[in-house]
C-alpha positions in Angstrom: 80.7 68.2 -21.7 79.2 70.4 -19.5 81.4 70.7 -16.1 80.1 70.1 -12.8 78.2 72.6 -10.7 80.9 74.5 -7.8 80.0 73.3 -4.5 78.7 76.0 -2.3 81.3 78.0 -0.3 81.0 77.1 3.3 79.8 79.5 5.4 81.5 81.1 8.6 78.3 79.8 10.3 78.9 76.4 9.0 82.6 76.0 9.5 82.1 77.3 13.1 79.7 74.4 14.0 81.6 72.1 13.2 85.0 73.6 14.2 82.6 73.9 17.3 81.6 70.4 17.4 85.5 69.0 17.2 86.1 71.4 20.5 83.4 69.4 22.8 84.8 65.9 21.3 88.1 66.8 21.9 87.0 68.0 25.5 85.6 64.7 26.5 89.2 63.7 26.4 91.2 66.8 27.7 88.6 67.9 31.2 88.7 71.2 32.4 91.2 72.9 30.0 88.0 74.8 27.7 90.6 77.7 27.5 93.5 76.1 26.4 91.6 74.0 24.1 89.7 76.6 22.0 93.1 78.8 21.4 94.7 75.4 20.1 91.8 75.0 18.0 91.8 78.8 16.8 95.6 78.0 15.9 94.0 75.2 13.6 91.8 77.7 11.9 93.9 80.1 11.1 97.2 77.9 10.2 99.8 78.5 12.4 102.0 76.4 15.0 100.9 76.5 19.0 103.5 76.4 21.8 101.8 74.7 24.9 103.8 75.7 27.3 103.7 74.4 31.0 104.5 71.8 33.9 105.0 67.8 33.2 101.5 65.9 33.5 99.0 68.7 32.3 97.8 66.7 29.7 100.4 68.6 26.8 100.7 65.3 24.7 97.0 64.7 25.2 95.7 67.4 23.7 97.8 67.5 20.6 96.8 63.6 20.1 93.2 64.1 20.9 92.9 67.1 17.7 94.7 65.0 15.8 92.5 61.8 15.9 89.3 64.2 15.9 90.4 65.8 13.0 91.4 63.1 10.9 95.1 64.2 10.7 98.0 62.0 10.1 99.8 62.6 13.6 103.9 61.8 14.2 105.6 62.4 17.6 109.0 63.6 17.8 110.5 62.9 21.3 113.3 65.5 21.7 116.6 64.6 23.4 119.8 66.1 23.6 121.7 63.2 20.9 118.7 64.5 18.5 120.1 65.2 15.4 118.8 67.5 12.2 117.8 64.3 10.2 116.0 62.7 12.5 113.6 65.6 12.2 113.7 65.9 8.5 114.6 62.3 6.9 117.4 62.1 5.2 119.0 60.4 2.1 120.3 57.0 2.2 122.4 54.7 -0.4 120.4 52.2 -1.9 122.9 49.1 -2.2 120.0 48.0 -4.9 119.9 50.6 -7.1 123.0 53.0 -6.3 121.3 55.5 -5.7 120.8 57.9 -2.8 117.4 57.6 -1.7 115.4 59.8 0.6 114.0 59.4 3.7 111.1 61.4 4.9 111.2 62.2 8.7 108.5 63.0 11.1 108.3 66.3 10.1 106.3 64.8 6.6 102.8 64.7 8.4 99.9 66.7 8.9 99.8 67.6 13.1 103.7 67.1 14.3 103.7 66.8 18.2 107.5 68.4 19.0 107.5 67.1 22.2 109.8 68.8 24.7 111.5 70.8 22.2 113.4 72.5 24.7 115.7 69.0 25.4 117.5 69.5 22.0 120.0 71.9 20.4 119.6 74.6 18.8 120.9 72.8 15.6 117.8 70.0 16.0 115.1 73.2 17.2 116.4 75.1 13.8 115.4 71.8 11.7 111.9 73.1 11.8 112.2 76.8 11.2 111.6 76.3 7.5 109.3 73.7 8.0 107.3 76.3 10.0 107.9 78.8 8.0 107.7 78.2 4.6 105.7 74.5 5.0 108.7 72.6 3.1 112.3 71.4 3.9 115.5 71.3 2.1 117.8 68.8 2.5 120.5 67.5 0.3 119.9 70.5 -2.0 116.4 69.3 -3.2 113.7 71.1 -1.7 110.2 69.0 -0.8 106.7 70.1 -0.1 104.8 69.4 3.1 101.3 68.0 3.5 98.5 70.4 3.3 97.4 71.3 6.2 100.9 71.2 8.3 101.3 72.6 11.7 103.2 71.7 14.7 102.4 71.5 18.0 105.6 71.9 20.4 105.2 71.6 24.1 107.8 72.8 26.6 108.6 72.2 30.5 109.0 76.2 31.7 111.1 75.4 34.5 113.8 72.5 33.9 117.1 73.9 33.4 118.7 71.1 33.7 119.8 70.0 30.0 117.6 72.1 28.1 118.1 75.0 25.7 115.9 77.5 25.4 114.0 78.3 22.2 115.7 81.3 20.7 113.2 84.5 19.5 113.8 83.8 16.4 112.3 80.4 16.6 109.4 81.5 19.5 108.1 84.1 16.4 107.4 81.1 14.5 105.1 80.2 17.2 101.4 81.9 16.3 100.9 81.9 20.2 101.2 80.0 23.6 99.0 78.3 25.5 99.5 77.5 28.9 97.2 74.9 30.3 97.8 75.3 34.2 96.3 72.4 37.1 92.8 71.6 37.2 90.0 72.6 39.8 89.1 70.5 42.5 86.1 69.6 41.1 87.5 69.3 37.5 90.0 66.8 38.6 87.9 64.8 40.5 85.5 64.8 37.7 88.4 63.9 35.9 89.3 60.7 38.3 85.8 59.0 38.4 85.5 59.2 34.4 89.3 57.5 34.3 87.3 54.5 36.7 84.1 54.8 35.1 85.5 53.7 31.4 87.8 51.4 32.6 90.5 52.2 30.2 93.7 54.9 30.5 92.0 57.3 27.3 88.8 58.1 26.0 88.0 57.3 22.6 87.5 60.0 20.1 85.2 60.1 17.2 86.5 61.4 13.8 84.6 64.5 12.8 86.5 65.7 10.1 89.5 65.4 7.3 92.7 67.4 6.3 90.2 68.3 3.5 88.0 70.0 6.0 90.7 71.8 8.0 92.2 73.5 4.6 88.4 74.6 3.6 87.8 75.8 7.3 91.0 78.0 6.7 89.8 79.4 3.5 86.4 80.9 5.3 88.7 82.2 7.8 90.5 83.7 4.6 87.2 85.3 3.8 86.4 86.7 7.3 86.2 91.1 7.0 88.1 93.0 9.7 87.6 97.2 9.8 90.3 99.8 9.8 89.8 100.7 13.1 90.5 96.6 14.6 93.6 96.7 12.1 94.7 99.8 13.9 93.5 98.9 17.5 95.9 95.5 16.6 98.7 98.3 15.2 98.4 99.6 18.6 98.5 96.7 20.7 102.2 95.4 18.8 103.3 99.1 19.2 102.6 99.3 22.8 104.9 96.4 23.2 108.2 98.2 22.0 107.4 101.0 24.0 106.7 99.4 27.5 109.6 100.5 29.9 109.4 96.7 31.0 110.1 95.8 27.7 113.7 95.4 26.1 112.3 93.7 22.1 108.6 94.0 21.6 106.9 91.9 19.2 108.0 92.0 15.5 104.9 92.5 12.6 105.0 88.8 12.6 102.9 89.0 15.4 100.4 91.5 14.4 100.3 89.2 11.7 99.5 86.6 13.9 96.9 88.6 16.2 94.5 89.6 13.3 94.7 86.3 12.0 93.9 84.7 15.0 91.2 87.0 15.7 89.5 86.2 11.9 89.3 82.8 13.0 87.9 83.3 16.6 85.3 85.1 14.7 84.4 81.7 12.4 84.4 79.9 15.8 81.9 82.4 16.9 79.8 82.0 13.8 80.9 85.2 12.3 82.3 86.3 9.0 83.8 89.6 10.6 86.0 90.4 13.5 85.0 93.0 16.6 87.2 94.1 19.0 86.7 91.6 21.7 88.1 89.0 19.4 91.5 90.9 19.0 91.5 91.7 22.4 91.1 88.1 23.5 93.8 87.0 21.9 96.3 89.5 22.3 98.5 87.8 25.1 98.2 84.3 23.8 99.4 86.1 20.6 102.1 88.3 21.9 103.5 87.3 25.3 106.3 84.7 24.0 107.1 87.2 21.4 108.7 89.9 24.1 111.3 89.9 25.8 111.4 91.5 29.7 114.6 93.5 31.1 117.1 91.4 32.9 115.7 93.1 36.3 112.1 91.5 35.5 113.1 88.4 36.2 114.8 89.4 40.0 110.9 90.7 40.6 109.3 87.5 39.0 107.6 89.7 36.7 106.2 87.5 33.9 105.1 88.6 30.3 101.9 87.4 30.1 101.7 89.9 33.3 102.8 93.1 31.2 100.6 91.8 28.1 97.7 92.0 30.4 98.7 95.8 31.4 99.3 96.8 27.6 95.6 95.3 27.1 94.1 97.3 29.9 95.9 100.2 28.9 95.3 100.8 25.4 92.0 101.8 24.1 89.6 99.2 22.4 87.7 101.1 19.5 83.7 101.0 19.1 82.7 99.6 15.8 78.7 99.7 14.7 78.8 95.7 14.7 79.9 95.4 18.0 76.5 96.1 19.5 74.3 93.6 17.3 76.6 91.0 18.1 77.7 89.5 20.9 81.3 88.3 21.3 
């Protein structure tokens, strides 16, 4: 029996339509935040976990809700509180008074888009649940180690400025995080924009079309897989994560986890862009969202309110972005 014919490959023209057309859906739900959204969706494409980082109200549990229902995802919440415990993110195994037997549990964590909401309200003991999850896309518990669905990411929001029974995220746990995203208040005509659709449909959310399937996201991923980046954006990205353990403001730079994470992230802002190859714009777009929770600032920084996104943006202005021969036929 003859076997069926292969399905054409998607192209990066293809995949960054309708990667495309799952930004303006989500948008009609999340107004104003264009930024924010599109690096959340570029953390989709090229399969890694997103920190949103920033004050109560912003719209943090929104967002990861609205990508979930446009994308088709299977979507669990976790609600972090200090009495969290490791299980509760994990599952865990049970007796079975039927059987005898210890039966597991899955927890939360078993899902396609986990929402970690206010991760910094547990322990480190709860955070560290997730490491391997997020690192290695399974957990082990009890000894037996379990898969994860395919696609898995988590999206993690934290309050910047509680100190008040929290715990910060250790660096060891932020490198897990492919970047941050801060979404920030809304412009005067954005949030009002925002308060006459709220009347206007006469109900708290707007409802979101599916537009795709887990299916979709793990073949988006592959073309992101496929997406050519030159020696000289490889070293320009070299440079960029060098530059950060150098900085005199600077006591850890960022480890080649996130170079890692930089040229990946520009590969699939390239797919977004309808492109199957990378210029330098795209690396040097994402180099703070990439970097900045990756580095850590000398004690005195923080008397002077320095921030790192702040010395991110001086490392970007200061080292050189190479000139490749695409760079001029395409616009970024």
């Amino acid at each position: 029996m003859t076997p069926p014919p292969t399905p054409p490959s998607l192209t990066s023209r293809q995949a960054g339509e309708q990667a495309a057309a799952v930004l303006r859906e989500v948008g009609r739900a999340v107004v104003g935040k264009a930024d924010a959204l599109e690096l959340v969706l570029l953390g989709v494409l090229a399969g890694g976990h997103v920190l949103v980082e920033d004050l109560p109200g912003l719209g943090k549990t929104l967002l990861a809700r609205s990508f979930a229902t446009t994308l088709g995802l299977d979507f669990r919440r976790i609600q972090f509180t200090p009495d969290l415990l490791p299980s509760d993110v994990t599952g865990a195994s049970l007796y079975d008074q039927r059987t005898g037997e210890m039966v597991f549990h899955p927890g939360p964590v078993f899902t396609h888009l986990l929402l970690a909401d206010e991760i910094n309200r547990t322990p480190p003991k709860t955070q560290a649940a997730l490491l391997e999850a997020m690192a290695e896309t399974q957990v082990t518990v009890d000894g037996a180690t379990r898969p994860l669905a395919d696609p898995f990411m988590v999206i993690a929001t934290a309050n910047p400025v509680e100190y008040e029974g929290t715990y910060s995220l250790p660096e060891a746990q932020l490198d897990r995080f492919q970047l941050r995203v801060r979404m920030g208040y809304l412009s005067s005509r954005d949030e009002l924009s925002m308060l006459r659709t709220r009347i206007d449909r006469a109900a708290p959310e707007a409802v979101l079309d599916r537009l795709a399937s887990p299916a979709d996201v793990v073949a988006w991923r592959a073309v992101v897989e496929r997406v050519e980046i030159d020696d000289d954006l490889l070293a320009y990205a070299v440079a960029l994560v060098g530059a950060t353990r150098e900085h005199p403001h600077i006591s850890i730079g960022a480890s080649p986890r996130g170079g890692l994470a930089l040229v990946q992230l520009a590969r699939a802002r390239a797919v977004l862009k309808g492109r199957d190859f990378v210029v330098p714009e795209d690396v040097k777009a994402l180099a703070v969202p990439a970097l900045a929770h990756r580095v850590s600032l000398r004690p005195e920084l923080w008397v002077r309110e320095v921030s790192t996104d702040e010395v991110l943006r001086e490392i970007v202005d200061s080292v050189g972005t190479p000139s490749t021969r695409r760079t001029a036929a395409v616009p970024s």
